[in-house]
N, C-alpha and C positions, 0 to 999 in steps of 0.2 A: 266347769262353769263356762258357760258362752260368753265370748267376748265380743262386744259391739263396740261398730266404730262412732267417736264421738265425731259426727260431721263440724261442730261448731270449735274444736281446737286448732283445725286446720284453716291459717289464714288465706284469705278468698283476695285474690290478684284483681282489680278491677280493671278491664280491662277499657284504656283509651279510643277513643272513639277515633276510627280516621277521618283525617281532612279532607275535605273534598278540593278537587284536582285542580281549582279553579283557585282557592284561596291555600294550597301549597307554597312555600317559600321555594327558590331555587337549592338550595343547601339541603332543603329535605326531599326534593323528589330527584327519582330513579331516571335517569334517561337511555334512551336506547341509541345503542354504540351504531357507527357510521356507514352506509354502504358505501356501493362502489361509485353512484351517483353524486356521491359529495365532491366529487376530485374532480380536477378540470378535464377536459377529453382528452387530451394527450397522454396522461396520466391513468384513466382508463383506460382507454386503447393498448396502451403499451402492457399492461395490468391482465386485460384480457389474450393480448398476443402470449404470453407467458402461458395461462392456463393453457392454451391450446395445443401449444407444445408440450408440456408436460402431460396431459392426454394424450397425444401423437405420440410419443416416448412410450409413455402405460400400456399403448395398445401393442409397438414390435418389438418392446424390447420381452426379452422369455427368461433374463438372467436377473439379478442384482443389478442397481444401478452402481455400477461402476467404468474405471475408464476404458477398460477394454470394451464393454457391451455399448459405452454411451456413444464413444466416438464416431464408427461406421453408421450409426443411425443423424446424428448432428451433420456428417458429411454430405450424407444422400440428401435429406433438408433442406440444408443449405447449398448445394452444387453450384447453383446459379449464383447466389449471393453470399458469397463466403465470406465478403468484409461483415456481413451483420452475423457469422456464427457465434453463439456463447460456447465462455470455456466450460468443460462439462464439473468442471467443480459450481458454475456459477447455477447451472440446471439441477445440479443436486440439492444447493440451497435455498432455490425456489421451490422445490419440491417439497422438503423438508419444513420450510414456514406455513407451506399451503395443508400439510398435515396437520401440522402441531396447533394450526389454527380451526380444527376440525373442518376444513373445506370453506373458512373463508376467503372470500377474492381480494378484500383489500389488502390480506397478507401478502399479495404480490403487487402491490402499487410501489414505487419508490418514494422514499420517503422524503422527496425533495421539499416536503412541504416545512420540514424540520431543522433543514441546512440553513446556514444562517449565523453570525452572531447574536448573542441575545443579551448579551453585555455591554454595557456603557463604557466605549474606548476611551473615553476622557474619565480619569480619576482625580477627584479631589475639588470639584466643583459643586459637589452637592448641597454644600450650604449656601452658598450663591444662588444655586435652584432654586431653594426652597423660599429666600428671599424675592425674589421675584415671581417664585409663583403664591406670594402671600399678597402682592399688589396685583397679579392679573386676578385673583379670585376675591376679587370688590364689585361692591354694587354700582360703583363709576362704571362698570363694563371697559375698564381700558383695551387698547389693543397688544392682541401679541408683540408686536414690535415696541410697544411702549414697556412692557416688561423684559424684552428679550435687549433694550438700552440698556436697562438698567444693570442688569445679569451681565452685560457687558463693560460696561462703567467699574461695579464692583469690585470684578475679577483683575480690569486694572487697575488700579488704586491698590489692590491686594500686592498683586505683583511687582509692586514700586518697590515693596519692604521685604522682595525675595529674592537673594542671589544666586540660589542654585534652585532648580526645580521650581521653575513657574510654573503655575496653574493655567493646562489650554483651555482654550475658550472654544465652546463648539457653534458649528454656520447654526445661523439662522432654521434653516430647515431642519435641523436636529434638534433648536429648542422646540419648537414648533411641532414635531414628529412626539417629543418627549411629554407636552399639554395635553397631543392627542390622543397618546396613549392612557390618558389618567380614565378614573370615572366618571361619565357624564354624568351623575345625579349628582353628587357633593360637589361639582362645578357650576353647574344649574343653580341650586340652590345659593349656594356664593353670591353670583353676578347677578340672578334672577329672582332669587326667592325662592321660599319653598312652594307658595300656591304654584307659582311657573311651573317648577319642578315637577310636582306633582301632577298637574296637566299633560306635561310632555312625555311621562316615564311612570305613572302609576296606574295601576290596574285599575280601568274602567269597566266594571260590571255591570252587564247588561239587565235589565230587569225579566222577572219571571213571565213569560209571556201568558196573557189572559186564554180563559177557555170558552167565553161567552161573553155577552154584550153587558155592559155598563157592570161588571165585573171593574175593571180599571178606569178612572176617566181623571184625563189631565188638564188645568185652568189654566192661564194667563195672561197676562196683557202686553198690548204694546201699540205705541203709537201708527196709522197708517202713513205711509209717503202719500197722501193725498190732501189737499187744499179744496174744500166745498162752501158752496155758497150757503147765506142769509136765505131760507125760505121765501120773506116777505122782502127784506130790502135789497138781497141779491149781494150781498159785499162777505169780501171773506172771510173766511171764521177760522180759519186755519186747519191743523194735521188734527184728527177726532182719534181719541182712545179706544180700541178695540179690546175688551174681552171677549176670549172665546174656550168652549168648553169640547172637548173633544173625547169621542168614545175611542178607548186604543187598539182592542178587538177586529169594530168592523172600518176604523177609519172616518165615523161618520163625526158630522157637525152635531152636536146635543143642543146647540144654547152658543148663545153671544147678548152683548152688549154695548154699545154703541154713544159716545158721549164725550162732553169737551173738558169733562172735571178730570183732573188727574186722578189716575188708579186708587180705589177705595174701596174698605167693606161695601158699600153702595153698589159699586160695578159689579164687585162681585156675587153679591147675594141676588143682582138684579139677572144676571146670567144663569146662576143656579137654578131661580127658579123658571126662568125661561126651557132649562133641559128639562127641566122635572115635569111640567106641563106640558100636556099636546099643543100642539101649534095649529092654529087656524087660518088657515090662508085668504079665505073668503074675504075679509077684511082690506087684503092688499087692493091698491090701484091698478094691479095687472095681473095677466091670467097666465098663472103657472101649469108648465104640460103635466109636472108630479105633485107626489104629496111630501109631506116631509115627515114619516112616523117613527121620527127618532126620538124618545122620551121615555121617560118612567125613571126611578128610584136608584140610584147608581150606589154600589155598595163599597168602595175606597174612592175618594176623590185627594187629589196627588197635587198638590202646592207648592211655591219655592217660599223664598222664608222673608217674603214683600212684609210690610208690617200691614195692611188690607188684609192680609189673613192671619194672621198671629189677635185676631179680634174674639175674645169671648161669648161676643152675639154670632159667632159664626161656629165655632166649637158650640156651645148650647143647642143651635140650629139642627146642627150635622149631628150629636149625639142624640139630641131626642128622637131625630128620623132616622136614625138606625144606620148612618151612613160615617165611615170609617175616615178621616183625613190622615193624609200621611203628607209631614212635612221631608219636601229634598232639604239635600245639606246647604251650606252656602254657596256661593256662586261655581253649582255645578249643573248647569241649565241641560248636561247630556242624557241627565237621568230621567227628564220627561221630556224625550224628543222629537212625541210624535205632535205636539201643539207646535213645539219650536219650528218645524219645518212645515206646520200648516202657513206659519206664519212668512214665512218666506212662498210657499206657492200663491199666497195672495199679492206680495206683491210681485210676483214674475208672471204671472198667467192672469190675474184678473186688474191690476193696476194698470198694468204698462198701457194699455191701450187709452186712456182715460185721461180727458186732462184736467190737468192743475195736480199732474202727478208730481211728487219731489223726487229729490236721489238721497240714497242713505250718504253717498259719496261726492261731496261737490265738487270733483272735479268731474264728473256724469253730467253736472247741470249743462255746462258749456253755454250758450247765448240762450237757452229756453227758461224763461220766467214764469212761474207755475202760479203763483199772484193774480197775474197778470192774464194764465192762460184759461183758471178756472171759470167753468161754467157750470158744471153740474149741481145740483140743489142738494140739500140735506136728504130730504123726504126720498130724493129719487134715486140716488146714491143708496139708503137704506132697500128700498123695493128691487134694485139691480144686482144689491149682494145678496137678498132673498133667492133672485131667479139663478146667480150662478152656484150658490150653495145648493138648491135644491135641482135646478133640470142640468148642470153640469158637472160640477164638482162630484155628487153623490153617484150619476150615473155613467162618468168616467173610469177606466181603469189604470193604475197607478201606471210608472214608467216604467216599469220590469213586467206589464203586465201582466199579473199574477191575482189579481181581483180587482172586482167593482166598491164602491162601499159601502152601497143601499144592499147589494144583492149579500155582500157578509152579514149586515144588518139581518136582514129577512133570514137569512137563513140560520144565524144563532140565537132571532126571535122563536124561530120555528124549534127548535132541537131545546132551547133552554127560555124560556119567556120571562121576561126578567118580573120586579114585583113592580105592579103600580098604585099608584093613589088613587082614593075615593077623591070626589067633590069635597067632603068634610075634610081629608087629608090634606088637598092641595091648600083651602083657605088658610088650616092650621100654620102649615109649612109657610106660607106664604106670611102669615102674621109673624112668624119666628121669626125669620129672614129680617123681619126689618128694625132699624135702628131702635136700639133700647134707649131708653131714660128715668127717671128718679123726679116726679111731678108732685106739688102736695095740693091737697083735694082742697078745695075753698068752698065756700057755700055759692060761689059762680061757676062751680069748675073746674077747672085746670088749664092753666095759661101755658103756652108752649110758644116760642120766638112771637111775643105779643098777639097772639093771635088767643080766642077763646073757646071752650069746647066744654059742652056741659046738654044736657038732654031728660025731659024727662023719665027715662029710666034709672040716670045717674041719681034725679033726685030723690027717687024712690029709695034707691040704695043708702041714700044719706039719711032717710028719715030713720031707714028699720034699721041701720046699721052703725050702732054709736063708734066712733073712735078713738084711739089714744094720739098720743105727742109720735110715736111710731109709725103705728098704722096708719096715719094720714099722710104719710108718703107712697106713692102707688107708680107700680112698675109702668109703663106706658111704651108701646109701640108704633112707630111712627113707620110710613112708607116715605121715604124720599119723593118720590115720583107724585104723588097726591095728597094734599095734607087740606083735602076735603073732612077728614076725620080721623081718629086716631083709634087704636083699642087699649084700653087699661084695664092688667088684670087686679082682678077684685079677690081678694084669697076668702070673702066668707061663702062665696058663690064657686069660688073652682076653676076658674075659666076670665075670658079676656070680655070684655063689654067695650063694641064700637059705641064710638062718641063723636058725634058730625059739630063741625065748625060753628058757632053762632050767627055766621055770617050767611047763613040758608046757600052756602054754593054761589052768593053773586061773585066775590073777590076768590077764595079758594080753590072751588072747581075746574082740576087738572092742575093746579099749581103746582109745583116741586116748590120742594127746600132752597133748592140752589137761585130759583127766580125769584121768590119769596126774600131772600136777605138780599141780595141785589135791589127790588124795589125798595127795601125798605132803605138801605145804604144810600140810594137816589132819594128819598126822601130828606133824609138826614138833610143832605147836601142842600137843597131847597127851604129847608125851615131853616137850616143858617145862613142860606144868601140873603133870606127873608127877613132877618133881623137886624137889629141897629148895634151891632157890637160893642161898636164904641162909646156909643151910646149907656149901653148895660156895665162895659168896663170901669167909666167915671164913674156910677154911681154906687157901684159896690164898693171901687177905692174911698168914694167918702163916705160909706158907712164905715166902711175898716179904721181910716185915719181919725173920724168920731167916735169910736171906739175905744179907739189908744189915749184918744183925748182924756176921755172924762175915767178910766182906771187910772191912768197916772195925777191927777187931778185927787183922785178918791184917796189915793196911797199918799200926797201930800199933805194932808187933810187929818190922815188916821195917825200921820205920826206925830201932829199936833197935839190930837188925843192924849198920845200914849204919856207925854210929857206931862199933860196934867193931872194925870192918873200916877202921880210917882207910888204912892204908897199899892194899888194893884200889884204895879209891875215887882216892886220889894216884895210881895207877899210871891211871886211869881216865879221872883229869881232867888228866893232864900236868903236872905241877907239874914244871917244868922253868926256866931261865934264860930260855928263849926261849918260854916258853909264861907259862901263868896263875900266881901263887903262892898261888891258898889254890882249897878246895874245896868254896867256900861256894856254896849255889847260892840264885839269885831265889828271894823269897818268893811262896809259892801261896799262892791263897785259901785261910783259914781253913776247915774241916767240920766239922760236930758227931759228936762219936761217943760212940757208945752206950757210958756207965761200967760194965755189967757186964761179971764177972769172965769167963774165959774158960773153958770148958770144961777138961777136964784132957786131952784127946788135941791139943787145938789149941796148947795151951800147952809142952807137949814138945815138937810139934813147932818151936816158934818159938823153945826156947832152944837147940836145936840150933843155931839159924842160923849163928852164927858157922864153929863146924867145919864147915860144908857149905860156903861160902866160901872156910875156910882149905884146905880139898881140892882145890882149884883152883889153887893156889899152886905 
């Protein structure tokens, strides 16, 4: 009978996947052993004199190396310079290492690199060491000398209570020599921290580089060093927040945003869709030599961990448009570097010349007052960074000149044309983008920071469309930037239905959010300068204190009641064989009450009490 092998009793080894070479530990990779170049040049030199000789040797001697053959050859060699001859036993053992080493050269280097003590000549100091090196590795950062005291102090005091064999003490520069011999990272970490640590000595991974345009594109924000003026009243407004969106590819600018709120989902949905949009330049006040046709649909957009983007109207945004976010870790701004050092060319090459520039470094201000020095306007500031982003910035080429960034643009438009948006896409995205909220529909409407928004197709929807206690809440989108109208999606219809202001555009039209609670905030202020406070304070105090009056008055009154009503209260409190036998009850706290007399409608009604009682009976 045929025997067959059963494949499935034989256990299957799986095999480990190797590491790749970049996240390798040192303890697991292979290194390759040292040439002759590692050694100082004297040490080479003298390393290759050796081989050369022993070749010289190889080629006349015809016997064995030995001393009869080696001798008259070393002598003729050497004739002139006979202090530097080797004994021919010392040329046999050069020979012999450069063998046994298969023909390597550093077999002939001397090994001076290895001579040396490597022993600590002072014994019996170690715990002293270790005592001092437990206070220099503090987050105080003390200094060497302030532990290499103490290590000295110790060892005397020690030695007070030793009559034979005191403990030496070694210099200064041997503690010192001894610190620096330890590990920088578990010292680091000590005195600095581990982020420090980490910074200084941990592997920083570069990212996978892109192969086409808006493949990778990097956000962020940051204050400009520049002080610009009041459009209308000309007075300073201070350092304006820049977001900016940058393609990694070709270098180019996608998108910015510009504004004096500090960093928000706002800035940056407002930038996003600034990239995602074509840009129209027509509109500027000035005439640009280029165009700017950087835009369309970016497929990873790469964020640090701001809380502006940890926003679920922006994850929503980005997932429905098919557009991947990748959050960096914490404060490791090297992992998207190429926005970080846009930001630094802004201000080195487009700032500097400008005034009512600042310094990140105030001792750069020196006597120039940048307050004082601004004159540039908002408006014209905005149209000046338009001209240097598009006719310089893009048609420059970097400082290693190795590309332009419009020209990498065009040409991994051309090779790979990334996806864009329809008209209907862009409103879409553009609705998405903006702030969410939770409105409930009223038969006016929907009221949003006082303001009201309601339209006849809203109230068509309200007639066909009955609601519940649920559904009468509706998602509503708001643009920061215009809250001429708003869209609220309607779930029986599918889709968002813009809703324009009550106000026809006279008040709203171009209003943002941010000017919009500002006026009203000035209002506020005005309708209470406008008032008689004090006036309003009195008179609610003497409702309040009329108040207290006539309850404490009513409670005086009821417990006269209650006393005439003995037999009630017996029926109330039980007074029975098997219950309590009196009606007394614990004393309360004493209250002061007010001795005037009672009104005459209060006062009837309190001598009633009794017969309202006794109707109960």
């Amino acid at each position: 009978m045929m025997d067959f092998k059963d494949e499935f009793t034989e256990s299957t080894v799986v095999k480990k996947p190797d590491t790749r070479v970049q996240y390798a530990k040192l303890d697991d990779t292979g290194l390759v052993k040292r040439d002759l170049d590692t050694f100082p040049d004297f040490l080479k030199d003298k390393a290759l004199d050796k081989y050369k000789l022993i070749s010289v040797i190889e080629l006349e001697n015809t016997g064995g190396w030995t001393q009869k053959k080696l001798d008259p050859i070393l002598d003729k060699l050497f004739a002139k310079n006979i202090e530097k001859r080797p004994n021919w036993r010392t040329v046999v053992r050069w020979r012999k290492s450069y063998i046994e080493s298969n023909g390597d050269l550093v077999s002939l280097v001397v090994k001076r690199h290895k001579m040396g003590n490597r022993k600590n000549r002072v014994k019996g100091d170690e715990v002293f060491f270790e005592q001092a090196l437990k206070r220099f590795l503090d987050a105080k950062r003390p200094k060497v000398t302030t532990a290499y005291q103490y290590y000295k102090d110790a060892i005397t005091i020690e030695n007070e209570t030793i009559v034979d064999g005191k403990i030496s003490i070694i210099s200064y520069t041997a503690f010192n020599q001894r610190i620096k011999s330890l590990p920088p990272y578990p010292i680091a970490v000590a005195r600095h921290g581990k982020f420090k640590a980490d910074q200084w000595f941990a592997y920083c991974s570069s990212h996978i580089p892109p192969t086409r345009i808006l493949e990778r594109v990097e956000i962020d924000h940051t204050p400009l060093d520049l002080i610009l003026l009041d459009d209308e009243l000309l007075i300073p407004l201070g350092r304006p927040y820049l977001t900016l969106i940058v393609d990694v590819f070709s270098n180019c600018v996608l998108g910015f945003h510009l504004s004096y709120k500090a960093p928000s989902y706002v800035s940056a949905a407002k930038a996003i869709v600034h990239a995602i949009k074509p840009k129209s330049l027509d509109t500027m006040g000035i005439a640009l030599q280029h165009d700017w046709p950087c835009y369309g649909k970016f497929e990873t957009l790469v964020v640090d961990n701001g809380a502006e983007f940890w926003s679920k109207s922006l994850d929503h945004a980005c997932l429905e448009s098919g557009i991947n976010v990748q959050y960096n870790p914490v404060r490791k701004p090297w992992l998207k570097p190429f926005v970080e050092r846009f930001f630094g060319m802004i201000n080195q090459y487009f700032l500097t010349e400008l005034p009512g520039k600042t310094f990140s470094n105030i001792l750069e201000k020196e006597d120039y007052k940048p307050e004082k020095d601004a004159i540039m306007r908002f408006s014209v500031f905005v149209e000046e960074f338009h001209r240097w982003i598009v006719d310089i910035y893009h048609q420059d080429s970097d400082s290693r000149d190795t590309r332009i960034p419009i020209k990498q643009w065009q040409h991994g438009f051309d090779v790979y044309p990334p996806l864009q948006m329809s008209l209907e896409e862009e409103e879409h995205f553009s609705v998405l983008m903006g702030i969410s909220d939770e409105r409930t529909l009223t038969r006016n409407g929907f009221k949003y920071e006082e303001l009201m928004y309601d339209s006849r197709a809203l109230a068509d929807y309200r007639k066909r469309y009955p609601q519940t206690k649920d559904s009468i809440k509706k998602l509503i989108k708001i643009d920061p930037d215009d809250l001429s109208s708003i869209h609220v999606y309607l779930q029986e219809l599918g889709g968002y239905l813009k809703v324009p202001c009550t106000d026809d555009g006279r008040y709203t039209k171009g209003l943002s959010l941010h000017e919009h609670k500002v006026i009203k905030k000035i209002n506020r202020e005005i309708v209470r300068e406008g008032k008689d406070s004090l006036g309003l304070a009195k008179a609610r105090m003497a409702i309040y204190d009329r108040v207290n009056q006539e309850q404490e008055l009513f409670n005086e009154f009821k417990a006269k009641a209650k006393l005439s009503g003995v037999k009630k209260q017996a029926q109330l409190a039980d007074i029975s064989n098997t219950g309590q036998g009196t009606i007394k009850l614990e004393k309360s706290d004493t209250h002061s009450v007010i001795t005037k007399k009672p009104e005459l409608g209060i006062s009837n009604i309190l001598e009633n009490w009794d017969e309202d009682i006794e109707g109960f009976e």
